[in-house]
C-alpha beads as a LAMMPS data file, in Angstrom:
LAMMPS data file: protein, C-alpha beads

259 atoms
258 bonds

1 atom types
1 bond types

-500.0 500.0 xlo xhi
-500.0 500.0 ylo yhi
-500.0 500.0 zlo zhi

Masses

1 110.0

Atoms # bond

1 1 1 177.389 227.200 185.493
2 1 1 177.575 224.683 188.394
3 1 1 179.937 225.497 191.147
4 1 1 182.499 222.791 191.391
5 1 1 183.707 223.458 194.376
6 1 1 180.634 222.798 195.983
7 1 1 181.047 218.816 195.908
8 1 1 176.829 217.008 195.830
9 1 1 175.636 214.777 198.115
10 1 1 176.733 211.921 196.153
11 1 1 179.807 212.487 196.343
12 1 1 180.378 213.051 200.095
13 1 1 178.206 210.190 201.319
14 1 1 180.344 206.870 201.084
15 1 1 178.918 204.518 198.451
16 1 1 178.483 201.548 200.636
17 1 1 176.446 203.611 202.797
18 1 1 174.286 205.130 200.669
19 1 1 172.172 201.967 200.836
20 1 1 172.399 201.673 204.217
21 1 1 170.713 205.384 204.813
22 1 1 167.713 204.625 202.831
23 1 1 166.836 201.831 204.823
24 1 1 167.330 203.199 208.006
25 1 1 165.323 206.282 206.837
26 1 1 162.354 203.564 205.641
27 1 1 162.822 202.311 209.262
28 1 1 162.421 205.662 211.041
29 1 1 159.373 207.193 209.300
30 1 1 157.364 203.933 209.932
31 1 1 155.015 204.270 206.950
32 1 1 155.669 204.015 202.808
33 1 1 158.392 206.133 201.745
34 1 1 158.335 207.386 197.707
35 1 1 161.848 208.097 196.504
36 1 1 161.227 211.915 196.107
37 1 1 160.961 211.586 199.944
38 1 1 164.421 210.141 200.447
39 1 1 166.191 212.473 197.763
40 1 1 164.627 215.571 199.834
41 1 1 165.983 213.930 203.079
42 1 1 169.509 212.388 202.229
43 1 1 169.890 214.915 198.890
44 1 1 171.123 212.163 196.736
45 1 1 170.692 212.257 193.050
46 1 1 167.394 210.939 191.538
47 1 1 169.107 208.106 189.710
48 1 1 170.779 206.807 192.313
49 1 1 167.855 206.701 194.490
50 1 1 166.307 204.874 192.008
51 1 1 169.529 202.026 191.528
52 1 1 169.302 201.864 194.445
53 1 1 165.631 201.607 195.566
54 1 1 165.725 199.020 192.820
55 1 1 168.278 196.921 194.115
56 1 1 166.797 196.990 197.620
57 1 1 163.712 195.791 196.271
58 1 1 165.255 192.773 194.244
59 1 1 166.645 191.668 197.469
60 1 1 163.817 191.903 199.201
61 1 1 164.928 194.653 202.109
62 1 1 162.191 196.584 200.414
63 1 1 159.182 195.801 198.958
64 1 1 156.608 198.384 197.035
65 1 1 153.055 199.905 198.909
66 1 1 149.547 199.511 196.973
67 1 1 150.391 202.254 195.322
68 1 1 152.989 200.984 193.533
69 1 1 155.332 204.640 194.023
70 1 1 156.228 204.064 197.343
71 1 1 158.675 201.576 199.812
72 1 1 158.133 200.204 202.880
73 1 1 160.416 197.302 204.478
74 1 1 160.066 194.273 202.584
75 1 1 160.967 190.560 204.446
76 1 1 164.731 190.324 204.804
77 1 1 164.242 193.623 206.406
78 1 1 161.893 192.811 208.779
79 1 1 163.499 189.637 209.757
80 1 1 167.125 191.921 210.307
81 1 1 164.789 193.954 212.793
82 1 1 163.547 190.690 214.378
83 1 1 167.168 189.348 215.200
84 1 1 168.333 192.249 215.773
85 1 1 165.711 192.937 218.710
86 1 1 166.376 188.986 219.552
87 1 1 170.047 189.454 220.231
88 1 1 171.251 187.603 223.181
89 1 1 172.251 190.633 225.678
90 1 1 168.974 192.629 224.586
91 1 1 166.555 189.382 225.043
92 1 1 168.529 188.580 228.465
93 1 1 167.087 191.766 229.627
94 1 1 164.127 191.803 228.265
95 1 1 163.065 187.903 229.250
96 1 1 163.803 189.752 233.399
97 1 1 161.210 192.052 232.175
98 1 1 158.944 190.199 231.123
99 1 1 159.214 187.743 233.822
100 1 1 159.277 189.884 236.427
101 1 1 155.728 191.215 235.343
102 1 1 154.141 187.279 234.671
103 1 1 155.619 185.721 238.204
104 1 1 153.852 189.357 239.542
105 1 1 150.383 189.107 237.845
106 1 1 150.626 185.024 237.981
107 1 1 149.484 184.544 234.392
108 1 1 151.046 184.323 230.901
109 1 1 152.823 187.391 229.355
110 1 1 153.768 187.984 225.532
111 1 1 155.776 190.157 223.677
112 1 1 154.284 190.547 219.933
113 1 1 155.771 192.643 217.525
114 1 1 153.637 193.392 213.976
115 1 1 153.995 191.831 210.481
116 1 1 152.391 191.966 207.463
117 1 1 149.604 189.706 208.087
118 1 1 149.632 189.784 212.058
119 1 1 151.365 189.921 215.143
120 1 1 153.777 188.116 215.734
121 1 1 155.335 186.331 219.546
122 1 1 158.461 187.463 220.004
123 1 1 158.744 186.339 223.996
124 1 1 156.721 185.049 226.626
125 1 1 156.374 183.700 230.053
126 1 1 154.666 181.057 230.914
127 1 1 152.486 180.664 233.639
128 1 1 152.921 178.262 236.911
129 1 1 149.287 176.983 236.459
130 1 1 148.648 172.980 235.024
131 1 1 145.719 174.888 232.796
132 1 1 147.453 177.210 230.047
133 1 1 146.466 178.690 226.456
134 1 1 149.570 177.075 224.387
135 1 1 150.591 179.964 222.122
136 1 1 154.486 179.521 221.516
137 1 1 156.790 181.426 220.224
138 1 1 157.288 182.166 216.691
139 1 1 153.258 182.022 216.471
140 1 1 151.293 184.471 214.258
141 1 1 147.741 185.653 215.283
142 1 1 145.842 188.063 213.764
143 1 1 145.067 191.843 214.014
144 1 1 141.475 192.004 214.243
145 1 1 140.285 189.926 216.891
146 1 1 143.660 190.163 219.465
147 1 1 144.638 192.379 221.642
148 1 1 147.961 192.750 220.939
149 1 1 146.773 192.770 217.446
150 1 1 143.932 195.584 217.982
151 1 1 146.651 197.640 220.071
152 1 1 148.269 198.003 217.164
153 1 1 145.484 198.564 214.316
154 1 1 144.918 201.390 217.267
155 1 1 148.063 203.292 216.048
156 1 1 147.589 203.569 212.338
157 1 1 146.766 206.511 210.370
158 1 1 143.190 206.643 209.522
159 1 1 143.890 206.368 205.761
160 1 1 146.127 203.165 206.303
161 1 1 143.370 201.454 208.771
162 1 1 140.760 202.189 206.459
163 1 1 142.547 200.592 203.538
164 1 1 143.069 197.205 206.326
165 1 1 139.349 197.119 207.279
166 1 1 138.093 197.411 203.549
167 1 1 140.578 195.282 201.939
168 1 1 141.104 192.728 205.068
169 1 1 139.246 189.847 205.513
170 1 1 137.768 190.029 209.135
171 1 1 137.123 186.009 209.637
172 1 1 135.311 185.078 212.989
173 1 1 136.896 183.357 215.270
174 1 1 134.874 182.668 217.819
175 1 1 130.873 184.127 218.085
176 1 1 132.543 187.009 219.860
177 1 1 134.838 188.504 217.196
178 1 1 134.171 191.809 215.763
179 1 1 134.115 191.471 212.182
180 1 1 131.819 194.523 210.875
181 1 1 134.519 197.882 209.654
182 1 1 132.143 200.029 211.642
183 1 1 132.319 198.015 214.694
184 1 1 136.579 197.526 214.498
185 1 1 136.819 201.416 214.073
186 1 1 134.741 202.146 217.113
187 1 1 136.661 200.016 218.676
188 1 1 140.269 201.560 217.454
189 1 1 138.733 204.829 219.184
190 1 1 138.042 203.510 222.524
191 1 1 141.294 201.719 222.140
192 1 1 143.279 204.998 220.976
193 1 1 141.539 207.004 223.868
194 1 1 142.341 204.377 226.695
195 1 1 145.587 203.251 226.229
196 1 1 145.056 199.838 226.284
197 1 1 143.247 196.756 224.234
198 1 1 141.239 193.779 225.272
199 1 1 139.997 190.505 223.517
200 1 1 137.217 188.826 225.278
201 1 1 137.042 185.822 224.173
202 1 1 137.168 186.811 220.772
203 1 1 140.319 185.028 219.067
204 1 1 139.990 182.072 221.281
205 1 1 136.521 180.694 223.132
206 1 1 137.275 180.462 226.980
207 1 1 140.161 182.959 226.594
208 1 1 140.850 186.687 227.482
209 1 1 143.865 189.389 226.835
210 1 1 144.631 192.609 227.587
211 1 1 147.662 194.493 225.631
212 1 1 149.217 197.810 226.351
213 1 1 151.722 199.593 223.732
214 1 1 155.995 199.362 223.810
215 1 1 156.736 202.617 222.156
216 1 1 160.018 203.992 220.954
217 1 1 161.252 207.479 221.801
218 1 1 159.288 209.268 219.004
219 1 1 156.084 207.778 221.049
220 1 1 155.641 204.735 217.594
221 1 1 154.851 201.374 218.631
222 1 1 157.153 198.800 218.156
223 1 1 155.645 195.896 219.990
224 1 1 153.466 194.748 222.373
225 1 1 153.011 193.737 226.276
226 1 1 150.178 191.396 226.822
227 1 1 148.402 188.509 229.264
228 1 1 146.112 186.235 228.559
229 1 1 144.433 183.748 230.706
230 1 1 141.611 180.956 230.995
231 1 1 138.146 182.489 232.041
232 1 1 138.059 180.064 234.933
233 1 1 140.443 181.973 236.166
234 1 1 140.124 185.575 234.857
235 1 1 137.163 187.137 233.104
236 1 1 138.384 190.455 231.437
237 1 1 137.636 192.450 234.690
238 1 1 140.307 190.876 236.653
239 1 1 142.399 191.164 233.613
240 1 1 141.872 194.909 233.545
241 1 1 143.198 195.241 237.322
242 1 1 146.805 194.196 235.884
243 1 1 146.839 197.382 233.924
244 1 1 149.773 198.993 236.121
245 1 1 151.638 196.104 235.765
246 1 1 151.530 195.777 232.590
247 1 1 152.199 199.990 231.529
248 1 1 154.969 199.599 234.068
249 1 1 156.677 196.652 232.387
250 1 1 156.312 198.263 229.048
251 1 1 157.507 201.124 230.188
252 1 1 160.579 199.472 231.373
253 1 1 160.431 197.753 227.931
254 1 1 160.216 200.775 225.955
255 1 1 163.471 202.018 227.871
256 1 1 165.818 199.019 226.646
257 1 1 165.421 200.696 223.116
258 1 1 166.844 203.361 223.487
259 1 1 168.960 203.392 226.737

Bonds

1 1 1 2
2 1 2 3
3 1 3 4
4 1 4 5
5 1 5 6
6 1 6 7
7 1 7 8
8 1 8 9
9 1 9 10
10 1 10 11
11 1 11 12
12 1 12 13
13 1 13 14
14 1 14 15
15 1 15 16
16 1 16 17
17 1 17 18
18 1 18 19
19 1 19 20
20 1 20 21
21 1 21 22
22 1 22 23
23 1 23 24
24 1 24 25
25 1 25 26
26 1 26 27
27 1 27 28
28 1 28 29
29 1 29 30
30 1 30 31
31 1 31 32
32 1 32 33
33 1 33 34
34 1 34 35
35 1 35 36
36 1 36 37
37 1 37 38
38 1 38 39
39 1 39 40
40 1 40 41
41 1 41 42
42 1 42 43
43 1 43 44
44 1 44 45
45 1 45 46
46 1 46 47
47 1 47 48
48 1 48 49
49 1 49 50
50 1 50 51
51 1 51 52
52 1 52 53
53 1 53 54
54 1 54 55
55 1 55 56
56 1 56 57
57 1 57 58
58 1 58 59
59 1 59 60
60 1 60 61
61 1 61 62
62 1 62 63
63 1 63 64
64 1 64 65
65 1 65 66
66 1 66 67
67 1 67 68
68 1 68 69
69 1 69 70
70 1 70 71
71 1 71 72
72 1 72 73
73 1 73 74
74 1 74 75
75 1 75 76
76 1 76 77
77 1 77 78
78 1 78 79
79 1 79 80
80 1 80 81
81 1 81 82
82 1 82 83
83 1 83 84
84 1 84 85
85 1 85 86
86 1 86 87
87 1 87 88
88 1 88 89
89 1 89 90
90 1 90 91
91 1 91 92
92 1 92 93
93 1 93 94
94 1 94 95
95 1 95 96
96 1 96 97
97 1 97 98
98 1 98 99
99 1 99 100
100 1 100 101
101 1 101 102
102 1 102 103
103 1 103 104
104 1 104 105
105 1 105 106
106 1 106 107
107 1 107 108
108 1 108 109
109 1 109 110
110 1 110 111
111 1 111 112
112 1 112 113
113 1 113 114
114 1 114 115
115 1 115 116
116 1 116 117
117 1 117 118
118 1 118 119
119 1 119 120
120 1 120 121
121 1 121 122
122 1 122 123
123 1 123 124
124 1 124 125
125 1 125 126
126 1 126 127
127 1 127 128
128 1 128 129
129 1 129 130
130 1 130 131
131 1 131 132
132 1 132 133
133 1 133 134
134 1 134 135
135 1 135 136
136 1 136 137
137 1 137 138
138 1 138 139
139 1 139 140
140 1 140 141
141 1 141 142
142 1 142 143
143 1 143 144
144 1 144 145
145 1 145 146
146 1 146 147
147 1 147 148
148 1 148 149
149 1 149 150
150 1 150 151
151 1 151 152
152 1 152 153
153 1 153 154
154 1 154 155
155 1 155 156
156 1 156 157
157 1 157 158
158 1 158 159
159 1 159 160
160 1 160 161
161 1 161 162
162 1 162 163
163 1 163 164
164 1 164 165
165 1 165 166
166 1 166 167
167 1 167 168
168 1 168 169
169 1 169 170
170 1 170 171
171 1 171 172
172 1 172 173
173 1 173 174
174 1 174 175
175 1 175 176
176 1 176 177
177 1 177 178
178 1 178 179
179 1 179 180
180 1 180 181
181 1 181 182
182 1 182 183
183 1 183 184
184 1 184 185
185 1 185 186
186 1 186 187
187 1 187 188
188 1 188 189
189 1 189 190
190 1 190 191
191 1 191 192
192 1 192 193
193 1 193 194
194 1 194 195
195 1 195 196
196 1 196 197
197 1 197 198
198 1 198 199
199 1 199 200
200 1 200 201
201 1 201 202
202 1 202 203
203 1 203 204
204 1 204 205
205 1 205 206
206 1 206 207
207 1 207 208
208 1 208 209
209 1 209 210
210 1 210 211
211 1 211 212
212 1 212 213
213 1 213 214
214 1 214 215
215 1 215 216
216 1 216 217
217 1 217 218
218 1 218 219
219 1 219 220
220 1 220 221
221 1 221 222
222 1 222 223
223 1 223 224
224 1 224 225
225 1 225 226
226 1 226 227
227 1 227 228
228 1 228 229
229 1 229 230
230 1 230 231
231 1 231 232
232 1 232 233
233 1 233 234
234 1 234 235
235 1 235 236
236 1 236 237
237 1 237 238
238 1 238 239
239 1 239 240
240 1 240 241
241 1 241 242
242 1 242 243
243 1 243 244
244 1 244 245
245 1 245 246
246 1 246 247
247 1 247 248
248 1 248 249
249 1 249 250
250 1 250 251
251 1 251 252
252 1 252 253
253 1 253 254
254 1 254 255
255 1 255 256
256 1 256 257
257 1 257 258
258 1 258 259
């Protein structure tokens, strides 16, 4: 016989935040959760992690994985992350940042943060120079042949970037771009191992990029810190010598998430 003075989980978590916890909990583990997942974590009852998965879904804060069991964050919430991180005091800081590090290095600087189909600018700075790449905010690029968008194929679990390289379509951009599996997942090992990704001329012809990681405190990243320039001005090389710039800034970055 149940102990009813023992009260469950259902009934001592408030109902309008029981919704509330499930998506912050999709939002903290980073990949697809299943619902047996949450009910082990926040020790609601099965059913109404199921109402309530369900109703998430409809309103598109969640949205099912391939293998149709599990959740990850559907549009509406990925756009409450992206306004969230674009809120006026946070983007004030963030815009000294990222200045700070473009006015130092004398080129353009981006901050890209991942969707479903690429990344994504959040910020940038342009640079002083009459000759510019015009990339503006708002603009989607994609994974495989960017930096910022390599950085972060760099930092998924070998399962999930296998499923991307098999099921993705790896278009070339310019005669540069990788577009073999084998090649991108050497690649995502020299990237993993160094810290840092480059795109030489492969997502634009006359254009290069180097990306380093903004990570949370858990070590995940959440965006990226990147410069690109003209080759008449910068071949990769010269790129590469920005490298403490650029980990410094992003360290700096990384700090305004959590400070």
């Amino acid at each position: 016989m149940a102990n009813l003075d023992v009260p469950d989980k259902d009934s001592q978590i408030p109902t309008n935040l029981r919704l509330l916890l499930i998506l912050e909990e999709v939002a903290r583990r980073g990949v697809a959760v299943r619902p047996s997942d949450l009910i082990e974590t926040l020790g609601l009852a099965k059913p109404t992690i199921h109402r309530l998965l369900q109703t998430a879904e409809t309103e598109g804060f969640l949205q099912r994985d391939l293998d149709g069991r599990s959740f990850g964050p559907g549009p509406r919430l990925r756009q409450l992350s992206v306004n969230t991180v674009s809120s006026e005091h946070l983007r004030t800081a963030r815009l000294r940042i990222l200045r700070s590090v473009a006015d130092e290095i004398g080129e353009t600087c981006n901050l890209a943060i991942p969707d479903r189909e690429g990344m994504i600018y959040l910020d940038r700075v342009e640079t002083k120079w009459p000759l510019r790449i015009q990339l503006p905010v708002g603009t989607q690029v994609p994974f495989h042949c960017t930096a910022s968008g390599k950085m972060y194929l760099s930092t998924l679990r070998q399962q999930v970037l296998d499923g991307y390289l098999a099921a993705g379509r790896l278009d070339a951009q310019t005669q540069h771009t990788l577009t073999e599996p084998k090649a991108l997942r050497a690649e995502m090992n020299r990237i993993s191992v160094s810290g840092y990704s480059t795109d030489d001329e492969e997502f634009m012809s006359g254009m290069t990029a180097v990306a380093v990681p903004i990570q949370d405190e858990t070590g995940r990243l959440v965006a990226t810190l990147s410069v690109h320039a003209p080759t008449q001005r910068h071949k990769l090389q010269g790129l590469l010598e920005f490298l403490p710039l650029l980990n410094g800034g992003a360290e700096k970055l990384s700090k305004l998430l959590y400070s």
